[in-house]
Each structure stands twice: as C-alpha cells, then as structure tokens.
C-alpha positions in Angstrom: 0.0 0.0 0.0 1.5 3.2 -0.7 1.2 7.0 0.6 -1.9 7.6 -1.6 -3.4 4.6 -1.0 -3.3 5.3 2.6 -4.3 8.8 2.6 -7.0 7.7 1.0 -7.7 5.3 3.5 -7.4 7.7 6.3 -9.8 10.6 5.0 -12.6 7.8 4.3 -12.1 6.9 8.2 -12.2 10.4 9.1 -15.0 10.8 7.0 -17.0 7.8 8.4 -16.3 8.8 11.8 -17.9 12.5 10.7 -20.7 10.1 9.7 -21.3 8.2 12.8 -20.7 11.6 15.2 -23.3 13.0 13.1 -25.7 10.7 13.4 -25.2 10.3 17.1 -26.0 13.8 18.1 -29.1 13.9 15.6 -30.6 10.9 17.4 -29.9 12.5 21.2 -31.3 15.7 19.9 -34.5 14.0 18.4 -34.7 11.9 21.4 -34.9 15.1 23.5 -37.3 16.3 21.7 -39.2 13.3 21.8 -39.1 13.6 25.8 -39.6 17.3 25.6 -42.8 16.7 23.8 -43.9 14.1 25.8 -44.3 16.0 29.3 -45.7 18.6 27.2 -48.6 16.5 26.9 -48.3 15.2 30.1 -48.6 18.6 31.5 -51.2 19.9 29.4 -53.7 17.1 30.3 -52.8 17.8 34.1 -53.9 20.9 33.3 -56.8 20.4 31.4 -58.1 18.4 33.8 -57.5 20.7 36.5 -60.0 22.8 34.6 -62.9 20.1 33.8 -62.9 19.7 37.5 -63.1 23.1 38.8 -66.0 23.7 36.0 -67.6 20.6 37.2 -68.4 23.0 40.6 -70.8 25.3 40.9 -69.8 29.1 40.2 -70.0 30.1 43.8 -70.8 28.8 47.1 -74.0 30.8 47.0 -74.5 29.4 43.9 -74.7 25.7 44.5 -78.1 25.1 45.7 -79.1 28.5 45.2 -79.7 30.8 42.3 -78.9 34.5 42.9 -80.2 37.5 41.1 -77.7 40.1 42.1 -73.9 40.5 42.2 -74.1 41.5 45.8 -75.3 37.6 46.1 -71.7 36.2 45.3 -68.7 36.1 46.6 -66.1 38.9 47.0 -63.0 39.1 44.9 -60.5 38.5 48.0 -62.7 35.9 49.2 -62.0 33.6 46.3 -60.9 30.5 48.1 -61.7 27.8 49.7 -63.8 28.1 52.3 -62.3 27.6 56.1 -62.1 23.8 56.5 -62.3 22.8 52.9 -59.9 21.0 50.9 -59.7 19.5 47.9 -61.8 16.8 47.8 -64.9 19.1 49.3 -64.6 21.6 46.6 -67.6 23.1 46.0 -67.1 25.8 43.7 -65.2 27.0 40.5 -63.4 29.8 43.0 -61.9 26.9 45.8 -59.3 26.3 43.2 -57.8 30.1 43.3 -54.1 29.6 44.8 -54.3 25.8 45.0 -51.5 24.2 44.6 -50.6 20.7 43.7 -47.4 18.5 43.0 -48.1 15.2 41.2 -45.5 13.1 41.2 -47.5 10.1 40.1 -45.2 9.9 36.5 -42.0 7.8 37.5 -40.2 10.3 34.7 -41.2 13.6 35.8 -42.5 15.6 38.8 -45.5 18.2 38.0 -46.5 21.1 40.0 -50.0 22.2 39.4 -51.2 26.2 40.3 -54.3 27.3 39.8 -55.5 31.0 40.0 -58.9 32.3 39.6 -60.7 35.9 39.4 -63.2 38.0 38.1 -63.0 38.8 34.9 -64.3 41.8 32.6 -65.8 40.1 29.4 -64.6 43.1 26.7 -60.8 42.0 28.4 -60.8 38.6 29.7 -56.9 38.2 29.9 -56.9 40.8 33.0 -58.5 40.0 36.5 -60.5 42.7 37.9 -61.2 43.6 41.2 -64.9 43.7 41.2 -67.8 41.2 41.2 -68.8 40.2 37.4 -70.9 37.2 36.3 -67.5 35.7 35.0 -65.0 34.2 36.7 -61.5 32.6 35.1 -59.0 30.2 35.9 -55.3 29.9 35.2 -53.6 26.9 35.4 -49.8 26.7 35.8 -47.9 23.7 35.1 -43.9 23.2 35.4 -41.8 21.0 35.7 -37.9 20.2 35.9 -38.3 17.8 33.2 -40.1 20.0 30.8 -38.5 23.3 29.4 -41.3 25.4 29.1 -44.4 26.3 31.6 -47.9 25.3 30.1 -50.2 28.1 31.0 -54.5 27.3 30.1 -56.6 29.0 31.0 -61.0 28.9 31.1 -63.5 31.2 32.1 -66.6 30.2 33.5 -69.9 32.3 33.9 -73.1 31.7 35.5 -76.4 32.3 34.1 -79.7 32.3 35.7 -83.5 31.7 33.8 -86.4 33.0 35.6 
C-alpha cells in the first residue's frame, strides 16, 4: 500500500467517523425532543383536567343550591378560596381552586407542580382580572416542571347564568 493509498484510506475513516458523530447527536437531539414533547402533553392534560374539575363545581358557594339575582349575592373578589375547612376533595365551587397548589408526582419520569388562580374577569378583556364582582370568573392553570423546558399556561372562564 503506498502514501496515496493510505491517505485515502485515512480521509474515508475520518470521513466515516464524521458520519457516525453525526448521526449520534441527531438521534440524542430527536430523542430530547421526543421527551420534551412528551411531558408537554403530560402537562397539558394535568392541566386540562385541573380545569374540567373546577368547571364541574358550581360558580359560587351561593350558587350551589341557590340561584342568585344580584352580584351583591356572590362572593367577594378576595374571598375567592376555599372556604375555612375545605380541601380539595370538598370543593364546592369553580373559585376553591384560586391559589391551589398541587405537586403530582405520580409519573415515575417527571414531577408536575399544578397552580391554579382564579378571578373575576371583565368580558370586553378577559386576559386581566378585575377587582370587582362580574358574572365571569377565570381560571389559570400553571404547570412546570424540571423535566419540561417550558411552563404550560390554560386558562378557562366560566360564567353563570340564571333563567327565571
């Protein structure tokens, strides 16, 4: 074999180990996507159902078995809460979720922590809370996690209607 041969010989190697580095960090990156995208979904089906259980209450506690005519009738805006002894699992109304917090750590790949916020809301500008009664109330639900690289924010607003 002589000098050319084995130039030759060399640059294919280096070539084919180009090759084979290459195709090593395109699988790791895909597979992080892959992983990236599966708490995503993770995440956002804690989150939405976070929300089908807080709109499977009542709009307020003097909702529930109730109907009410005025806003006077409701609950105030730094009320929104549970009420004193209530947790969780006696929710009673879409505003018992505002500041609830949750971790769920029932994913052996990734811990979630769940935060829910809820408030009045103006209809003409429903991305803002407001500080007064309205027949619409919102929630915002946080998730993150140290697995995931973004937050998933959702968000539903709930209003209550009355028929006489």
């Amino acid at each position: 074999m002589n000098s050319g041969q084995l130039f030759l010989t060399i640059g294919g190697m280096f070539l084919l180990s180009l090759l084979v580095l290459r195709m090593n960090t395109t699988f790791l990156s895909t597979g992080d996507v892959m992983y990236n995208t599966k708490y995503g979904v993770l995440a956002v089906s804690l989150g939405t159902s976070m929300i089908e259980e807080a709109n499977s209450k009542s709009f307020d506690c003097n909702t529930d078995t109730n109907s009410v005519y005025t806003l006077a009738a409701i609950t105030d805006p730094v009320s929104l809460g549970p009420e004193p002894g209530e947790n969780f699992i006696t929710f009673n109304d879409f505003d018992d979720f505002n500041n609830y917090e949750k971790v769920d750590s029932t994913m052996p790949s990734a811990v979630f922590k769940i935060r829910c916020k809820v408030g009045y809301i103006n209809p003409s500008n429903p991305d803002v809370f407001v500080s007064q009664k309205t027949w619409h109330k919102k929630i915002l639900v946080t998730v993150t996690s140290s697995s995931m690289q973004d937050t998933v924010r959702l968000s539903s607003v709930f209003s209550y209607w009355f028929f006489r």
